[in-house]
PAVO-844507 format. One record per residue: residue number from 1; x, y, z of N, C-alpha, C in turn; residue in three letters. Coordinates in steps of 0.02 Angstrom, whole numbers, plus 50000, padded with zeros to 5 digits. Example, Ala and Ser with C-alpha at 12.3 -4.5 7.8 and 13.67 -1.06 7.14 Angstrom:
REM residues 2
<pt resi="1" n_east="50660" n_north="49716" n_up="50390" ca_east="50615" ca_north="49775" ca_up="50390" c_east="50660" c_north="49835" c_up="50390" resn="ala"/>
<pt resi="2" n_east="50642" n_north="49888" n_up="50354" ca_east="50684" ca_north="49947" ca_up="50357" c_east="50645" c_north="50002" c_up="50394" resn="ser"/>
//
This chain:
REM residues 153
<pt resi="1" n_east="38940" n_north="50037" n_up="55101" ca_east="38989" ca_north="49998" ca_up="55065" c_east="39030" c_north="49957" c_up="55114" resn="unk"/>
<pt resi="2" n_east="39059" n_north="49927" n_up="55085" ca_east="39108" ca_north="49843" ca_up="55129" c_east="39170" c_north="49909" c_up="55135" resn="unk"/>
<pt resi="3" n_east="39195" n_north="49907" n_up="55208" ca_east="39258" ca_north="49907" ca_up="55191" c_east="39304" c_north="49830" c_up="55248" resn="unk"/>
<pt resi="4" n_east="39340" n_north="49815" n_up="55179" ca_east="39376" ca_north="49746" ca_up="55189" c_east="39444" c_north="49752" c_up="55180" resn="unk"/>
<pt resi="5" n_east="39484" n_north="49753" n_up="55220" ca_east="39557" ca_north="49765" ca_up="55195" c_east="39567" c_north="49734" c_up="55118" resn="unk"/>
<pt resi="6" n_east="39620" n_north="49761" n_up="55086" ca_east="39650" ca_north="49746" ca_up="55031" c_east="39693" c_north="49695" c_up="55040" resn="unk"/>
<pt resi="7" n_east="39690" n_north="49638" n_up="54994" ca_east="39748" ca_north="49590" ca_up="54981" c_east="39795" c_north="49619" c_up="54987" resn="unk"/>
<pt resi="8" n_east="39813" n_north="49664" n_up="54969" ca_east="39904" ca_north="49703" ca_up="54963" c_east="39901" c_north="49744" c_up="54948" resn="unk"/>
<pt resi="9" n_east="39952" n_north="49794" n_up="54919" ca_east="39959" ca_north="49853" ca_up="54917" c_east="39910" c_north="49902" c_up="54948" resn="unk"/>
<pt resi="10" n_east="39910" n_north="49966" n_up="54945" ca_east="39873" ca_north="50015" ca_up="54971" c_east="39844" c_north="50019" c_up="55012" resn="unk"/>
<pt resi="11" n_east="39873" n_north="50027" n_up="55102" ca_east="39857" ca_north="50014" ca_up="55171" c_east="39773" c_north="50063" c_up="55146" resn="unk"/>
<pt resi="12" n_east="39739" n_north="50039" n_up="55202" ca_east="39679" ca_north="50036" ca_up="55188" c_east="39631" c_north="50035" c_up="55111" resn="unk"/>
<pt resi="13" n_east="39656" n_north="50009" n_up="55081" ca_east="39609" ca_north="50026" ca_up="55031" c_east="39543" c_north="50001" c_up="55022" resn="unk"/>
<pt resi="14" n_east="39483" n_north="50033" n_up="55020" ca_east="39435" ca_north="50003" ca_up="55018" c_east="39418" c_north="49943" c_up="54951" resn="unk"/>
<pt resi="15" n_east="39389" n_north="49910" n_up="54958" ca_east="39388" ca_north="49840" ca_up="54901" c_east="39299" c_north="49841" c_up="54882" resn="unk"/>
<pt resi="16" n_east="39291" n_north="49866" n_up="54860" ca_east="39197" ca_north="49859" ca_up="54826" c_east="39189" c_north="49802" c_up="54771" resn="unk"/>
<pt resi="17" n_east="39158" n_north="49760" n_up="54806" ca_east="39124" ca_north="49706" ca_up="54732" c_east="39049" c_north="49739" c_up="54726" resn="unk"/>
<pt resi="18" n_east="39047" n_north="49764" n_up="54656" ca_east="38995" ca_north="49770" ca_up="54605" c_east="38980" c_north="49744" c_up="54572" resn="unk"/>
<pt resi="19" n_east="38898" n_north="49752" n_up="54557" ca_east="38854" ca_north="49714" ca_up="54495" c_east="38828" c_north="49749" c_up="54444" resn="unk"/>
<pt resi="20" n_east="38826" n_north="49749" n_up="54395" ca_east="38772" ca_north="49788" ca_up="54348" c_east="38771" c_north="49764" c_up="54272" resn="unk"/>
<pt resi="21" n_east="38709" n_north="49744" n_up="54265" ca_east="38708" ca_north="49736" ca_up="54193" c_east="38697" c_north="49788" c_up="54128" resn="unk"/>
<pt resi="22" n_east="38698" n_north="49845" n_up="54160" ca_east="38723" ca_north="49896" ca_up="54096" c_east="38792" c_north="49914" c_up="54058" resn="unk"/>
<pt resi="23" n_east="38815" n_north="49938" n_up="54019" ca_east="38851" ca_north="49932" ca_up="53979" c_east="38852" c_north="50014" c_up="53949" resn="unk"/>
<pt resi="24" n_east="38865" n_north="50050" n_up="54009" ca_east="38857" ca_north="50100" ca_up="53994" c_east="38899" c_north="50151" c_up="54012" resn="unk"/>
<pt resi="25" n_east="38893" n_north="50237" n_up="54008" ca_east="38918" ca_north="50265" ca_up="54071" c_east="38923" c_north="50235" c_up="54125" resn="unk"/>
<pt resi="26" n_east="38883" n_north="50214" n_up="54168" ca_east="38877" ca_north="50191" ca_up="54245" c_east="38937" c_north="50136" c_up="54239" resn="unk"/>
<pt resi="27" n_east="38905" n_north="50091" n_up="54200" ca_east="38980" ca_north="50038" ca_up="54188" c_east="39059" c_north="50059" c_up="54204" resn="unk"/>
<pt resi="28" n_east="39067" n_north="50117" n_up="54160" ca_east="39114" ca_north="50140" ca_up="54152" c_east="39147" c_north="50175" c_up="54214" resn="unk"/>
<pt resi="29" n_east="39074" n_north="50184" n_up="54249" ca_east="39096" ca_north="50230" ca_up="54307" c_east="39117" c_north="50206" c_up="54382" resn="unk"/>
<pt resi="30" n_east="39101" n_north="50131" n_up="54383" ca_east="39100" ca_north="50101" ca_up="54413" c_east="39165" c_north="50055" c_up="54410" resn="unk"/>
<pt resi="31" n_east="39177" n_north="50044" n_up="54338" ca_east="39231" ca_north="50011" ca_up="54337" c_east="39298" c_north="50052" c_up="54340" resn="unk"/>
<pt resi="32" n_east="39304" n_north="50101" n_up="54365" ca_east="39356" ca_north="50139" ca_up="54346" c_east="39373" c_north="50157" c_up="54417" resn="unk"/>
<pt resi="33" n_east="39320" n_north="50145" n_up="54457" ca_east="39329" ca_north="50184" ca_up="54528" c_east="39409" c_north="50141" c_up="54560" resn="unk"/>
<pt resi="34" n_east="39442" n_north="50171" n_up="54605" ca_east="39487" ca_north="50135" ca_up="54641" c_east="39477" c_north="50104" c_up="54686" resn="unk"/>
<pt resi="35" n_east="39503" n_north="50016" n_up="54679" ca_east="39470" ca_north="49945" ca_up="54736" c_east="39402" c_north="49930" c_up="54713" resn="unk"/>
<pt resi="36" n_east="39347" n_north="49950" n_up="54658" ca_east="39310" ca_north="49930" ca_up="54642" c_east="39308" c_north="49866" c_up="54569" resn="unk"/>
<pt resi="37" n_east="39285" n_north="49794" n_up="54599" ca_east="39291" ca_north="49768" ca_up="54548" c_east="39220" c_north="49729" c_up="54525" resn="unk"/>
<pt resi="38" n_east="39222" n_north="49700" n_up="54471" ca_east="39158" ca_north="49693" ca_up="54460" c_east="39127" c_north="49613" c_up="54471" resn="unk"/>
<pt resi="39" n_east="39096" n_north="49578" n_up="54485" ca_east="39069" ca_north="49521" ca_up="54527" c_east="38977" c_north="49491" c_up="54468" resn="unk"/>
<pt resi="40" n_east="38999" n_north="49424" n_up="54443" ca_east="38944" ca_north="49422" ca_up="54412" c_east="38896" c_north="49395" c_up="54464" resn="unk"/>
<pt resi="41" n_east="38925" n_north="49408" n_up="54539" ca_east="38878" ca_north="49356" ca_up="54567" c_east="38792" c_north="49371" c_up="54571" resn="unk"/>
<pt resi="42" n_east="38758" n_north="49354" n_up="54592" ca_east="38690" ca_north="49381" ca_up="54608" c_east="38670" c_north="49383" c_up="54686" resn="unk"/>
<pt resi="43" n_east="38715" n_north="49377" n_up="54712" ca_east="38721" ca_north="49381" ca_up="54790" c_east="38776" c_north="49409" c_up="54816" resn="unk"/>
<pt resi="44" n_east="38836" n_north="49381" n_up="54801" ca_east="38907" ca_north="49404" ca_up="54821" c_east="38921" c_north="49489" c_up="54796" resn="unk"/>
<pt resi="45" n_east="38904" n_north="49525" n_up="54834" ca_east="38921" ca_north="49581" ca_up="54779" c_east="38905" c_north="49628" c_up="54856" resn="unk"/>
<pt resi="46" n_east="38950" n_north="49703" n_up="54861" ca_east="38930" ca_north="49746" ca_up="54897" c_east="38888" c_north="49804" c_up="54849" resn="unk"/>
<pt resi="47" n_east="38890" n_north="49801" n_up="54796" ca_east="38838" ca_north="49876" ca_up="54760" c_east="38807" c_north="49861" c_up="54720" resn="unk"/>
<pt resi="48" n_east="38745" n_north="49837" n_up="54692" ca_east="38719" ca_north="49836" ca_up="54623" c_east="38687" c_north="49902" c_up="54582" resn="unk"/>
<pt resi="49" n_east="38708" n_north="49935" n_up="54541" ca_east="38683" ca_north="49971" ca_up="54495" c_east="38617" c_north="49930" c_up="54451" resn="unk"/>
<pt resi="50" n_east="38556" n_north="49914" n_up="54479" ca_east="38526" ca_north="49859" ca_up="54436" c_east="38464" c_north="49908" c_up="54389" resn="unk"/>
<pt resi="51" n_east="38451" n_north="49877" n_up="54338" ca_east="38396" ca_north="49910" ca_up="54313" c_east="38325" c_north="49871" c_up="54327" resn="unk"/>
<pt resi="52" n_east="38272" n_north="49895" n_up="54321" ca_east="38189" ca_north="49867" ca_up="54324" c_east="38199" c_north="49807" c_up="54328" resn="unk"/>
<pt resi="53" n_east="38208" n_north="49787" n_up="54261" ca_east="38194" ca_north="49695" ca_up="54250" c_east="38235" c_north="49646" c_up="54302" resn="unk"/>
<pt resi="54" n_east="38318" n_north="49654" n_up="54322" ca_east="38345" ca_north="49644" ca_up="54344" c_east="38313" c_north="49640" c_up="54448" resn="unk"/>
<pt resi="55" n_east="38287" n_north="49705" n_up="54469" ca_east="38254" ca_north="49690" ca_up="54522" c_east="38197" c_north="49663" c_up="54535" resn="unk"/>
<pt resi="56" n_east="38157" n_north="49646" n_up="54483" ca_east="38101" ca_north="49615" ca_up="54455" c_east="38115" c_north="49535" c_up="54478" resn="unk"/>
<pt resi="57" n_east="38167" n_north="49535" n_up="54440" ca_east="38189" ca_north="49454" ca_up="54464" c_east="38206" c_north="49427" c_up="54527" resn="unk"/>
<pt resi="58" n_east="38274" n_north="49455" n_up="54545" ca_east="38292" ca_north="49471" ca_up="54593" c_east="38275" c_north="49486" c_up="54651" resn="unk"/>
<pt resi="59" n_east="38243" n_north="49550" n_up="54653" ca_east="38254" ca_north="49569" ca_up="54744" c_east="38199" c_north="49535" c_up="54782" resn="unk"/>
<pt resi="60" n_east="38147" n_north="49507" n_up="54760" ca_east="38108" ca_north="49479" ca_up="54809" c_east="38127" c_north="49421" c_up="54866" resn="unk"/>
<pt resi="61" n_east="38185" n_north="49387" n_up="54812" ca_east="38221" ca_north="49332" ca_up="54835" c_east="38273" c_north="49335" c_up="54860" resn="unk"/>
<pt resi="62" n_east="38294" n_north="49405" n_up="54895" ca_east="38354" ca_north="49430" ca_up="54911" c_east="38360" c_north="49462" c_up="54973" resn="unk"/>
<pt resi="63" n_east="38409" n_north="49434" n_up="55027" ca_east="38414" ca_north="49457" ca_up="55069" c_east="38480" c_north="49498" c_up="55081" resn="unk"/>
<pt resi="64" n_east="38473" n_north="49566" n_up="55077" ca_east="38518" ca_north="49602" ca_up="55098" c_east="38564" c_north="49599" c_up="55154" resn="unk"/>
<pt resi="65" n_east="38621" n_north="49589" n_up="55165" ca_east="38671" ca_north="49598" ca_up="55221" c_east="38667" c_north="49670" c_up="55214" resn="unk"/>
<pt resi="66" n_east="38705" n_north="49687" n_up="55304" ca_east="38705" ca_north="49760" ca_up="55317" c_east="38758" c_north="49798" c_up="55241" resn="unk"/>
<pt resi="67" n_east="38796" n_north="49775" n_up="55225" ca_east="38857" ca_north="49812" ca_up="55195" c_east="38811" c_north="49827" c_up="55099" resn="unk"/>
<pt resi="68" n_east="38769" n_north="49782" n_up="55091" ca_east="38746" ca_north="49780" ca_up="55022" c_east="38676" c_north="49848" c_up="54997" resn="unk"/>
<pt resi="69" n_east="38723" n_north="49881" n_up="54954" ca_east="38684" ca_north="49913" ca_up="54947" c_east="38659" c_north="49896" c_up="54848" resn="unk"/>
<pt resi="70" n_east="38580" n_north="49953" n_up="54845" ca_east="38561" ca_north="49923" ca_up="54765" c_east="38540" c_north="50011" c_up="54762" resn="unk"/>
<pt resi="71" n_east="38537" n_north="50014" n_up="54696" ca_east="38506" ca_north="50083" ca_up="54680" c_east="38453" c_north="50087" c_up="54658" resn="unk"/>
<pt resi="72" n_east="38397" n_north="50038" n_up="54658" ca_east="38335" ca_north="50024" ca_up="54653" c_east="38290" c_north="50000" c_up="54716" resn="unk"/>
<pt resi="73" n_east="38214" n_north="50004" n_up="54727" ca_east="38179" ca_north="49967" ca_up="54773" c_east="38132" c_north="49963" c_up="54731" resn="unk"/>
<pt resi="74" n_east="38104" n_north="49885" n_up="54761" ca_east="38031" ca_north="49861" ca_up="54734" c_east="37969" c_north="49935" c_up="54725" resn="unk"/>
<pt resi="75" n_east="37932" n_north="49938" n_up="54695" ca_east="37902" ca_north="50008" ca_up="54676" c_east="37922" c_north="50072" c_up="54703" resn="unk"/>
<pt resi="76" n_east="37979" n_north="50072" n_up="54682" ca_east="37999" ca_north="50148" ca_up="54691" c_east="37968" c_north="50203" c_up="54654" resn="unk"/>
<pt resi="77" n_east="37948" n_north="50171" n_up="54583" ca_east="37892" ca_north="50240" ca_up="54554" c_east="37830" c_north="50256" c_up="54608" resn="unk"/>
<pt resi="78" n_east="37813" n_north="50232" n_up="54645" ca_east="37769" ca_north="50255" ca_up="54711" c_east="37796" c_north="50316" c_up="54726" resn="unk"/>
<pt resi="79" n_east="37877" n_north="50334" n_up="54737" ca_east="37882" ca_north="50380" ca_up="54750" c_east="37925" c_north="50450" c_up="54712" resn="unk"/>
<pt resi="80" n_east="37949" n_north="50389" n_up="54651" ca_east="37990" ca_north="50447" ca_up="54606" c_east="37946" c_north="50474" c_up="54551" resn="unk"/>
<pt resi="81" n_east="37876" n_north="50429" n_up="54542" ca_east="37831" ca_north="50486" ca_up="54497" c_east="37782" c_north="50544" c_up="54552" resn="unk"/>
<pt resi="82" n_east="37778" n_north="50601" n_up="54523" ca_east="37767" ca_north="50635" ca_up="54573" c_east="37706" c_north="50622" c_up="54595" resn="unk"/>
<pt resi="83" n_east="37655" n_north="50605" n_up="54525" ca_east="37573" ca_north="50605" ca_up="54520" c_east="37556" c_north="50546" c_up="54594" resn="unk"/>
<pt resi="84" n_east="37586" n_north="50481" n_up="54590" ca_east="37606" ca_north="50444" ca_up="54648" c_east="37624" c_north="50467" c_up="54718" resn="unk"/>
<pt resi="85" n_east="37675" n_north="50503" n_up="54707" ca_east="37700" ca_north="50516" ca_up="54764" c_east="37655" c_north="50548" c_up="54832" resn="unk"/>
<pt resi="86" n_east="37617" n_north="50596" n_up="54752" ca_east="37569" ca_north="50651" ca_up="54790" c_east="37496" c_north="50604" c_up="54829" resn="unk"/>
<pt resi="87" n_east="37475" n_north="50565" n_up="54775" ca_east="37438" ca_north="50513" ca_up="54796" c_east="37445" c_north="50485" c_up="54849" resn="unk"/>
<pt resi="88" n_east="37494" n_north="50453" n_up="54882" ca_east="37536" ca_north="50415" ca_up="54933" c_east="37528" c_north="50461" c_up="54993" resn="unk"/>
<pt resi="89" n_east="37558" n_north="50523" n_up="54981" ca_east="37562" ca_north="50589" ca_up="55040" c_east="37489" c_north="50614" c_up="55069" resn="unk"/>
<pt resi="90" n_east="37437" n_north="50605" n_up="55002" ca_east="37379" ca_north="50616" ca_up="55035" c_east="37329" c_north="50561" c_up="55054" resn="unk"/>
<pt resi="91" n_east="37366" n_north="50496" n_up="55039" ca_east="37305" ca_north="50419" ca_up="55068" c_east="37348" c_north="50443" c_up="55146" resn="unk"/>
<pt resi="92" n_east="37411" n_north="50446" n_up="55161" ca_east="37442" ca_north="50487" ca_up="55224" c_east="37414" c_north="50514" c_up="55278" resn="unk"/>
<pt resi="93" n_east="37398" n_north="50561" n_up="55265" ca_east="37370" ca_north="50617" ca_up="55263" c_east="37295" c_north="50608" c_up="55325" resn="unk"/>
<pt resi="94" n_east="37242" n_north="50576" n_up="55246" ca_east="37185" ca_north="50553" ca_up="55278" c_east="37210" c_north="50508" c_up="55330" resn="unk"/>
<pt resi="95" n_east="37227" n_north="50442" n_up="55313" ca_east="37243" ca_north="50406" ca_up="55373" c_east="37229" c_north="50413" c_up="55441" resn="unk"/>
<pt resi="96" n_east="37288" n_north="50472" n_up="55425" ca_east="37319" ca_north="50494" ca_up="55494" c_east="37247" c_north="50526" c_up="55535" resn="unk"/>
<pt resi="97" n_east="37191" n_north="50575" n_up="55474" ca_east="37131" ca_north="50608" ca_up="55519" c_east="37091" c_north="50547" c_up="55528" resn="unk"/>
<pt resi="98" n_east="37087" n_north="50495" n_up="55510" ca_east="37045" ca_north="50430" ca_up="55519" c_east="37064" c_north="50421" c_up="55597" resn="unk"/>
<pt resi="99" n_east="37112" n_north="50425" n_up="55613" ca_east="37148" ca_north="50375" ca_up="55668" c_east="37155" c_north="50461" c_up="55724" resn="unk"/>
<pt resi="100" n_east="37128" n_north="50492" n_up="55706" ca_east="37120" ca_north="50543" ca_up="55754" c_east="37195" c_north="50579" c_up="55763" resn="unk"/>
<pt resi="101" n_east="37230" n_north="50580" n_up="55728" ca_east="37293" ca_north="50587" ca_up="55730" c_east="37313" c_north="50664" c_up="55707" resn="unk"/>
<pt resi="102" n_east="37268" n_north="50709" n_up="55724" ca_east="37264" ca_north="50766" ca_up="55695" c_east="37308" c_north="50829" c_up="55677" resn="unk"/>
<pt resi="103" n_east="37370" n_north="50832" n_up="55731" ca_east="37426" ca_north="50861" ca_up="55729" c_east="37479" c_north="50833" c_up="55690" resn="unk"/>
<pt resi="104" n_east="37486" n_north="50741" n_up="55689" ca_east="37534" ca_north="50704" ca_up="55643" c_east="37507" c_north="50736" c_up="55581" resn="unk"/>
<pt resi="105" n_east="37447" n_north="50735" n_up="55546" ca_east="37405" ca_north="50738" ca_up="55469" c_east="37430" c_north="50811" c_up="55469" resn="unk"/>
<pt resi="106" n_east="37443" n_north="50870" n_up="55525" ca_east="37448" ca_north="50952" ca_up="55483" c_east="37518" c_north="50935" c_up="55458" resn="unk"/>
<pt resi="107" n_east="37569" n_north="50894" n_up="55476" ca_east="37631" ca_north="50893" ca_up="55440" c_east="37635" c_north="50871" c_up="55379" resn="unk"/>
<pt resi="108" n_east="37585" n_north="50848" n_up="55360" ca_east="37561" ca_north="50814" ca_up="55282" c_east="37537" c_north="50893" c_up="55244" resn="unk"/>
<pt resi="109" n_east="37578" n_north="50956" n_up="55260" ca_east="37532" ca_north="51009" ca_up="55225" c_east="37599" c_north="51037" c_up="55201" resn="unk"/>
<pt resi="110" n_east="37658" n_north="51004" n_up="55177" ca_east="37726" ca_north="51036" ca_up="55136" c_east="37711" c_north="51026" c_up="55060" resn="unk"/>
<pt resi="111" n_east="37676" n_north="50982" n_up="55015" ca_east="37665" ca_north="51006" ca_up="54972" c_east="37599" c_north="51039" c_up="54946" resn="unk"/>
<pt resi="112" n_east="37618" n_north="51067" n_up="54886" ca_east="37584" ca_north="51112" ca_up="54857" c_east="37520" c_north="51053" c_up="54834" resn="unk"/>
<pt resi="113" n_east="37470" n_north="51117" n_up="54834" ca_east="37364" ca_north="51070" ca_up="54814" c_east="37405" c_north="51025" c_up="54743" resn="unk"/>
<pt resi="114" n_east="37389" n_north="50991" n_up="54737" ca_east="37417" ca_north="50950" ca_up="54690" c_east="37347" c_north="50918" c_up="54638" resn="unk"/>
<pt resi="115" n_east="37328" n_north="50906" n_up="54587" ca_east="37287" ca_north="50895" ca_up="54555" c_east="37286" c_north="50833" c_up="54478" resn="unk"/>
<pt resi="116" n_east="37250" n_north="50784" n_up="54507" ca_east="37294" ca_north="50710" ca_up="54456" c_east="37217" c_north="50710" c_up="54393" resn="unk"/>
<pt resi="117" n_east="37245" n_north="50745" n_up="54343" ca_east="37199" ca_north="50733" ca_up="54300" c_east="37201" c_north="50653" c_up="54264" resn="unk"/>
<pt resi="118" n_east="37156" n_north="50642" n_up="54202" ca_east="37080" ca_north="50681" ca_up="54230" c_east="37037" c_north="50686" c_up="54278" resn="unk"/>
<pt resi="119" n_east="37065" n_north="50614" n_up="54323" ca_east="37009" ca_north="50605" ca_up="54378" c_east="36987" c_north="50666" c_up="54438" resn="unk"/>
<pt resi="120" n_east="37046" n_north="50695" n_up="54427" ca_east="37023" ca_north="50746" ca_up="54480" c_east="37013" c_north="50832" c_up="54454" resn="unk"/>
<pt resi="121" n_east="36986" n_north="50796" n_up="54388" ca_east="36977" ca_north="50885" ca_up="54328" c_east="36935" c_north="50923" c_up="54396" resn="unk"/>
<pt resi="122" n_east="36854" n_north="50891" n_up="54398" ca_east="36812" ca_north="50942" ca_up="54422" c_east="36848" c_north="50986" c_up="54487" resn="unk"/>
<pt resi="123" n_east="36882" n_north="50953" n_up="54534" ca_east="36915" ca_north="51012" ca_up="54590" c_east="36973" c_north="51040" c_up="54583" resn="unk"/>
<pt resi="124" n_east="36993" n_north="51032" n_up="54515" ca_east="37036" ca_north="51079" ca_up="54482" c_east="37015" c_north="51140" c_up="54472" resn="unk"/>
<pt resi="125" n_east="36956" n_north="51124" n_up="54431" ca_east="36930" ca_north="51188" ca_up="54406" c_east="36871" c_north="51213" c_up="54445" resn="unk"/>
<pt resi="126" n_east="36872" n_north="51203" n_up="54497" ca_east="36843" ca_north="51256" ca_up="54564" c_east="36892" c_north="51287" c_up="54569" resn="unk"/>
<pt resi="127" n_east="36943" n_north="51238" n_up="54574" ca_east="37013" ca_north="51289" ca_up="54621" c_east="37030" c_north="51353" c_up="54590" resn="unk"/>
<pt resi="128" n_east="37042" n_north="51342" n_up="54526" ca_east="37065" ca_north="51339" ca_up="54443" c_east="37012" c_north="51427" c_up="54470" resn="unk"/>
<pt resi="129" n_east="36953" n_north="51417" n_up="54460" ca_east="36916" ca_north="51490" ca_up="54445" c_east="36921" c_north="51518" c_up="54535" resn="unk"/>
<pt resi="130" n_east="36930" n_north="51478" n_up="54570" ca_east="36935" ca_north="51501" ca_up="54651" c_east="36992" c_north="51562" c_up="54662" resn="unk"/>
<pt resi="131" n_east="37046" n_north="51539" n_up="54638" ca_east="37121" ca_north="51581" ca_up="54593" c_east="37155" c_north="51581" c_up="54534" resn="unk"/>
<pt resi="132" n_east="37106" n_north="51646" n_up="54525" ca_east="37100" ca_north="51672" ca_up="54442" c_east="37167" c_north="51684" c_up="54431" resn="unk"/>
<pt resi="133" n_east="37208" n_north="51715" n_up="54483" ca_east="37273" ca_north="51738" ca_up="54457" c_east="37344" c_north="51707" c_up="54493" resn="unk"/>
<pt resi="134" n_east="37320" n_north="51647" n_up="54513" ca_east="37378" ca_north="51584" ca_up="54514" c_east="37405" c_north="51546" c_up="54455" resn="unk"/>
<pt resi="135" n_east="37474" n_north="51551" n_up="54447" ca_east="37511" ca_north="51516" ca_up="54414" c_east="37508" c_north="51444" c_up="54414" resn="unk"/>
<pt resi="136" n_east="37491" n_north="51404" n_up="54355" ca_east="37475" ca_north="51334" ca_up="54374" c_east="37550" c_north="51296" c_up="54345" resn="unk"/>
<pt resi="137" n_east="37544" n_north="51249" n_up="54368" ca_east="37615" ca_north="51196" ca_up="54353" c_east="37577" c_north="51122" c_up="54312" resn="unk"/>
<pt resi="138" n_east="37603" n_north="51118" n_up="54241" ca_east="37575" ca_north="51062" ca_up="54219" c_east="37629" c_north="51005" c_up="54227" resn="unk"/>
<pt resi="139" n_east="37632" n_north="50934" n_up="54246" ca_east="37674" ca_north="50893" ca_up="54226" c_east="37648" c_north="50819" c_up="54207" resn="unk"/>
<pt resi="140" n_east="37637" n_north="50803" n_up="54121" ca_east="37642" ca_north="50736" ca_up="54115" c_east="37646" c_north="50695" c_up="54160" resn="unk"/>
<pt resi="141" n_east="37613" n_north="50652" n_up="54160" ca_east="37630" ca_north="50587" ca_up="54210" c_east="37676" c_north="50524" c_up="54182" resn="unk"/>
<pt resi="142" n_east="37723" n_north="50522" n_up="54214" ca_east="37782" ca_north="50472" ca_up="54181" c_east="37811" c_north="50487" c_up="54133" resn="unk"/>
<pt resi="143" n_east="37840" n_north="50572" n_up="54121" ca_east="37922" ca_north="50596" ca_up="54098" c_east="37944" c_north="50628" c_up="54150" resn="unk"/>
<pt resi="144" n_east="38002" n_north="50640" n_up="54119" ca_east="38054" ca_north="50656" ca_up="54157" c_east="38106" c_north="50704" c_up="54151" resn="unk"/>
<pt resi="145" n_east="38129" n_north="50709" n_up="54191" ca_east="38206" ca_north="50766" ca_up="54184" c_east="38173" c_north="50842" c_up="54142" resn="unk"/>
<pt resi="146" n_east="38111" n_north="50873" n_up="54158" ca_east="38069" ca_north="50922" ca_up="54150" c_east="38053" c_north="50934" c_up="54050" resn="unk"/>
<pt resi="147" n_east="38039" n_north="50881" n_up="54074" ca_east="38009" ca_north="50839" ca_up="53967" c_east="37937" c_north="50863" c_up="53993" resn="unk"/>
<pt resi="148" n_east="37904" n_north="50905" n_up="53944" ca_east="37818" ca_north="50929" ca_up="53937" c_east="37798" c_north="50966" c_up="54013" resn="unk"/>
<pt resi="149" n_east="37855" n_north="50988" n_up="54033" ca_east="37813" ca_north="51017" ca_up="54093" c_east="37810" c_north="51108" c_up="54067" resn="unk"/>
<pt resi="150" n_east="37750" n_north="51135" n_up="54106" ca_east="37743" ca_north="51201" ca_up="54066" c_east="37702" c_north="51228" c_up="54135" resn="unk"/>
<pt resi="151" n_east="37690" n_north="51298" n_up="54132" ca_east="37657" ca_north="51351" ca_up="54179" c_east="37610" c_north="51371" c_up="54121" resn="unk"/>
<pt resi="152" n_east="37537" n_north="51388" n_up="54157" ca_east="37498" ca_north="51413" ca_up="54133" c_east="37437" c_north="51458" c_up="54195" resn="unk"/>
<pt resi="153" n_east="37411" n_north="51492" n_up="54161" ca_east="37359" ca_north="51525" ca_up="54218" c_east="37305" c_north="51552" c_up="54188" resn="unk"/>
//
């Protein structure tokens, strides 16, 4: 965040210009903070709360100063869906044994065997009968906040 002295009153007070086109909680939460005010600019601004469409437009054409921060990045579902994430950790992974990198790739071994149906049913169900009496973790791909996730074995 900027800190910029205050026009007046309140020796140091910090001064935040924000953006956001929601109309929401966050709105609310943002507008209420103390020295935070709100800025329609599309550049001038130290915080954007932005949603999808908004960085869609936006951030490609946008160069961040050090002080500007956003609560979005260009494909961040790369890393906030897990099915992705896991994907990402293991193209990683290989890489790293491509490039002979063999000790960097064992640090690629913190998560759990991970399994992206359907494409990857058949070495599921090796694994699946390999450990008869492992607890399995199901999760939908693209919900959230633990919507359809279930244990089975």
């Amino acid at each position: 965040m900027a800190n910029r002295p205050s026009g007046g009153g309140g020796q140091g007070m910090t001064k935040v210009r924000f953006r956001t086109c929601l109309r929401n909680t966050i709105y609310d939460a943002l507008r209420n903070r103390p020295g935070w005010t709100e800025t329609e600019s599309d550049s001038e601004f130290d915080f954007v709360w932005a949603d999808v469409p908004w960085m869609r437009e936006h951030f490609d054409g946008l160069r961040l100063e050090e002080q500007q921060r956003v609560n979005h990045f260009r494909n961040h579902y790369e890393l906030t869906r897990k099915d992705l994430m896991v994907k990402n950790l293991k193209r990683m992974r290989k890489q790293l044994e491509r490039e002979d990198k063999h000790a960097e790739a064992l640090q690629y071994d913190f998560f759990p065997v991970t399994f992206i149906l359907p494409s990857e049913y058949h070495m599921f169900v090796e694994d699946f009968k390999r450990f008869p009496d492992a607890t399995w973790i199901a999760k939908p791909v693209g919900r959230a906040q633990g919507r359809g996730i279930f244990l089975f074995n």
